[in-house]
Structures are given as C-alpha cells and as structure tokens.
C-alpha positions as CSV (number, residue, x, y, z in Angstrom):
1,X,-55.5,40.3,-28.6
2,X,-52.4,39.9,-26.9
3,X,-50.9,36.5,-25.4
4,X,-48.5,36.4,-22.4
5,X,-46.9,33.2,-21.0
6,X,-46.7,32.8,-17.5
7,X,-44.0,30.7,-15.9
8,X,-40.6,32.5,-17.1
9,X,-42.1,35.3,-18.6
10,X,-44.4,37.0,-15.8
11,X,-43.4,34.7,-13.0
12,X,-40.1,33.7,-11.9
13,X,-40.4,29.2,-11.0
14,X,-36.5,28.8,-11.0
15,X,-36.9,27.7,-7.6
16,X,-39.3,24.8,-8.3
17,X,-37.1,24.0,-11.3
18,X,-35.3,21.3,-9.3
19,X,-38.7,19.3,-8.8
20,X,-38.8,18.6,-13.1
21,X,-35.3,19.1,-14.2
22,X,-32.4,17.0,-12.2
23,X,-29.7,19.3,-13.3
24,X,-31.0,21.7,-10.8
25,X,-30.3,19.4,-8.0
26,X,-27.5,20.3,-6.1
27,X,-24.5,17.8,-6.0
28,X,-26.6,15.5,-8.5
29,X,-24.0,13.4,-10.9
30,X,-24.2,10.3,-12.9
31,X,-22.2,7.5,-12.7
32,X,-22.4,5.3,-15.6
33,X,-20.9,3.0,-18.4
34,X,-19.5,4.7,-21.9
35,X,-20.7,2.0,-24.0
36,X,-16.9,0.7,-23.6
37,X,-17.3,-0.9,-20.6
38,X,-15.2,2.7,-18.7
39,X,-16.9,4.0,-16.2
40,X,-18.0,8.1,-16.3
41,X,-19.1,10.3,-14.0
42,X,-20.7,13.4,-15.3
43,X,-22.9,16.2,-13.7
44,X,-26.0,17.0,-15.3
45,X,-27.5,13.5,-16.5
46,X,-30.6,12.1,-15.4
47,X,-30.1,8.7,-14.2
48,X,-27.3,6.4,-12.3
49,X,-27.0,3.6,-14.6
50,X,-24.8,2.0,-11.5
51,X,-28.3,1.4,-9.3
52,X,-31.3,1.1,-12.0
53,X,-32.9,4.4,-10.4
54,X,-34.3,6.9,-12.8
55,X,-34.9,10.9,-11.8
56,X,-38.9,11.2,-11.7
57,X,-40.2,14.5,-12.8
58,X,-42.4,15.5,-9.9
59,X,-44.4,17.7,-11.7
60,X,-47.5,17.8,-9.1
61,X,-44.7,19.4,-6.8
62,X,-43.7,21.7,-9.2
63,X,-47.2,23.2,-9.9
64,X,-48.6,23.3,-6.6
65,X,-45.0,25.7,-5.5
66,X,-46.3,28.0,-8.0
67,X,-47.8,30.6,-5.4
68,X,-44.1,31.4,-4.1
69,X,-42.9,32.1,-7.3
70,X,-41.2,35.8,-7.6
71,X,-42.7,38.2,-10.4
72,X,-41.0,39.2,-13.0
73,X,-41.7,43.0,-12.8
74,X,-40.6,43.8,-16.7
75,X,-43.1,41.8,-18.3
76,X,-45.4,42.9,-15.9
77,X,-44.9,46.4,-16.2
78,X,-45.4,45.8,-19.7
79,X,-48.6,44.3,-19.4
80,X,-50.3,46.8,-17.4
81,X,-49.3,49.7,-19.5
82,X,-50.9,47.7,-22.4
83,X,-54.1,47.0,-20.6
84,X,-54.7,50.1,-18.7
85,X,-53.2,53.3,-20.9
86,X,-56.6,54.6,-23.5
87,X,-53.3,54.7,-26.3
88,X,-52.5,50.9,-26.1
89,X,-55.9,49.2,-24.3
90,X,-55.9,45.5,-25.5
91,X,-57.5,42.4,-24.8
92,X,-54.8,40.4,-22.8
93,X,-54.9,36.8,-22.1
94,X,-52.5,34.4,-20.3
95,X,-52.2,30.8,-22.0
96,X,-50.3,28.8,-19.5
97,X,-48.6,25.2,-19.4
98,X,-49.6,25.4,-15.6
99,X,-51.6,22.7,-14.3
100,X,-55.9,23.6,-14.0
101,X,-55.3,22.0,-10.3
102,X,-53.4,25.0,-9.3
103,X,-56.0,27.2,-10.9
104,X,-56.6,28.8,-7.4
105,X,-53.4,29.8,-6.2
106,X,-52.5,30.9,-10.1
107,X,-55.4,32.8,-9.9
108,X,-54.5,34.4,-6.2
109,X,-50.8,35.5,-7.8
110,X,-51.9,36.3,-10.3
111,X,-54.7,39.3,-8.5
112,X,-51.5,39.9,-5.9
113,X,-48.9,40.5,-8.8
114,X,-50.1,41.2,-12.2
115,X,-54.0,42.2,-12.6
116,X,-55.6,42.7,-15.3
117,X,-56.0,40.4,-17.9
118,X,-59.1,38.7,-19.8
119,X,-58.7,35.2,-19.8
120,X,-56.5,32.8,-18.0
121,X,-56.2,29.6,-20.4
122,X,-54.4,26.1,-17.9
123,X,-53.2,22.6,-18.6
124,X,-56.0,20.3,-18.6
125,X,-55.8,18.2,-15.3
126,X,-53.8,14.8,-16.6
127,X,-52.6,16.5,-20.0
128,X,-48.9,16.2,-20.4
129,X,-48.8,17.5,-24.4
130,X,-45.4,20.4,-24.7
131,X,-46.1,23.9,-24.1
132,X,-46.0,24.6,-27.7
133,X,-48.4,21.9,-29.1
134,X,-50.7,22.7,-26.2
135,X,-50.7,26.4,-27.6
136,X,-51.1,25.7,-30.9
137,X,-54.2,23.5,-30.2
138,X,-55.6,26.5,-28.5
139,X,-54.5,28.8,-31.4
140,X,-56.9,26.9,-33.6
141,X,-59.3,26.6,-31.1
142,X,-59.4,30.1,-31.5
143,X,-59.2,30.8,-35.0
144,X,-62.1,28.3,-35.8
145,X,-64.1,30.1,-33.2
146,X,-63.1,33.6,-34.3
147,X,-65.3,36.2,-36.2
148,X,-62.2,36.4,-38.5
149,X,-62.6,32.9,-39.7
150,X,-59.2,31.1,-39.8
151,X,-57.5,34.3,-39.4
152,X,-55.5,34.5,-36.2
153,X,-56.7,37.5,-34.2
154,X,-53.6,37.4,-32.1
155,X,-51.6,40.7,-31.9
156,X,-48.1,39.2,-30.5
157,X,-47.1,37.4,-27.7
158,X,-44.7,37.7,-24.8
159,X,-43.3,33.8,-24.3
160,X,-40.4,32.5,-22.9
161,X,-40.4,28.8,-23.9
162,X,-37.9,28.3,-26.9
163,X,-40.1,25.6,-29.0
164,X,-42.9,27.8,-28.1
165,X,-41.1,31.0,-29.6
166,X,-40.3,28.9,-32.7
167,X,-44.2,27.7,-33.1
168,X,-45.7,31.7,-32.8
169,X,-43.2,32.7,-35.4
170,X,-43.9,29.6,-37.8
171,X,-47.7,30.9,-37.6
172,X,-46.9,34.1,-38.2
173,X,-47.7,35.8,-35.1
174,X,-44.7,38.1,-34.2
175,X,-43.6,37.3,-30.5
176,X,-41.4,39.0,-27.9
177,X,-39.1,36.5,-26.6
178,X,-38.5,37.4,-22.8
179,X,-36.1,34.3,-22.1
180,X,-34.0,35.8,-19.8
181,X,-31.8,32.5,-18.9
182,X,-30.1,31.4,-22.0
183,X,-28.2,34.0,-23.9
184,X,-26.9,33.4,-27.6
185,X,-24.1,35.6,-28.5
C-alpha cells in the first residue's frame, strides 16, 4: 500500500493559507509590549496586544476553498504511474487532515485532477487532533486490522507536513517528502 497526503502534496491550498495562518495576511503586523514596557512592532505575529483581539483560525473557510485549490501535477503524475502501469500497480490511498464536511467537493477534485486511488481517509467532523497524530491513529487502526498483524503493510508515503514526515520515519515507513515551500540548505 502506498499513502499520499493531499493538501501540499497533491493539491496546492497556498491560497486558503491566509484563512489559518495570519502571516499570510497581507500588511498584517503586531504592535505590542517587549516585556519592558517598549513598544514593538513586528510582521508575522498573531495578535495586537495594543486592542485585546486575537487572529481566529477560520478553519471552516479554509476547508470549504478546497475545490479551487491548484494540483500539483508532480505528485500526481507520480501517482498515476504507480496505480495504472502492470510494473508498479499498487493499492493507493489518500489519508487527509481535510475536514469529512468537504468530503464532496474533495471528492469532485479529486475525480477532476488526480483519479485513481482506493481509499480516501478525512478529519472527523469537529476533530482538531495534528495531522501527524491523526495519521498515526489511523496507522494503528490499520495495523490491528491487517492480515499482517501489527506489521505495518504501508509501502511509503508521499507527505508534505514536517511533524508528519518525522512520525512515518519514526515508524519505520520510508516517506517521500514533497515539501516544496521550505528549503534547508
């Protein structure tokens, strides 16, 4: 079996970012105390001490923009040379962070931009655990369930998450990091 993410990894959702992550806002800066009583303006922070308001994720926004995301054709391309050539067939799933309320539209991008694949696994509706605990949960989901016992029948994966990359590697599943954004050098 084979495991691909979806957001950042088949689909491109940098331009719903700004809905969950404030440093994507344009012009967005906080003004605030240093703990010295100076006051600092910085870009990139989350709040205005100044006012008492606090950025709220909106994370229903950000799911529910999922259908105009771009796809990322790399990935893709990899995916559907696994899946459809005789030499590499494999049982492909997507485990997503993705809400289950935008199950339809994932579904309809999905058929539009990437087809085939087994299994989509979603968020539970009201679940807010991180990607990578959320896909480890499932990982042992599916090793209990598993004809191989607590064996992990997964292949490799195709993520882009960073604590998610970290989690695959400590259980020993070898993963293709696709993170495209951040480069270390």
């Amino acid at each position: 079996m084979i495991i691909f993410d979806l957001d950042e990894t088949l689909a491109d959702c940098e331009h719903r970012r700004h809905f969950v992550d404030p440093t994507k806002l344009p012009n967005y800066f906080l003004t605030g105390y240093d703990g010295k009583g100076e006051i600092i303006e910085q870009k990139g922070f989350y709040w205005n001490i100044d006012d008492r308001t606090q950025f709220i994720p909106d994370w229903k926004a950000f799911y529910e923009a999922c259908d105009k995301d771009k796809p990322i054709k790399a990935t893709i391309e990899i995916l559907r040379a696994l899946s459809y050539d005789d030499l590499y067939e494999k049982h492909i799933e997507i485990w997503s962070g993705r809400c289950e309320s935008v199950r339809v539209k994932t579904e309809k991008w999905l058929w539009d931009n990437v087809i085939p694949y087994s299994d989509l696994k979603m968020r539970p509706i009201g679940n807010s655990t991180p990607d990578d605990e959320l896909k480890e949960r499932w990982l042992d989901e599916l090793c209990e369930e598993s004809k191989w016992g607590r064996k992990n029948p997964i292949e490799y994966v195709f993520d882009s998450n960073k604590k998610s990359i970290l989690m695959w590697k400590r259980r020993g599943v070898f993963i293709f990091d696709v993170n495209q954004t951040e480069k270390e050098f």
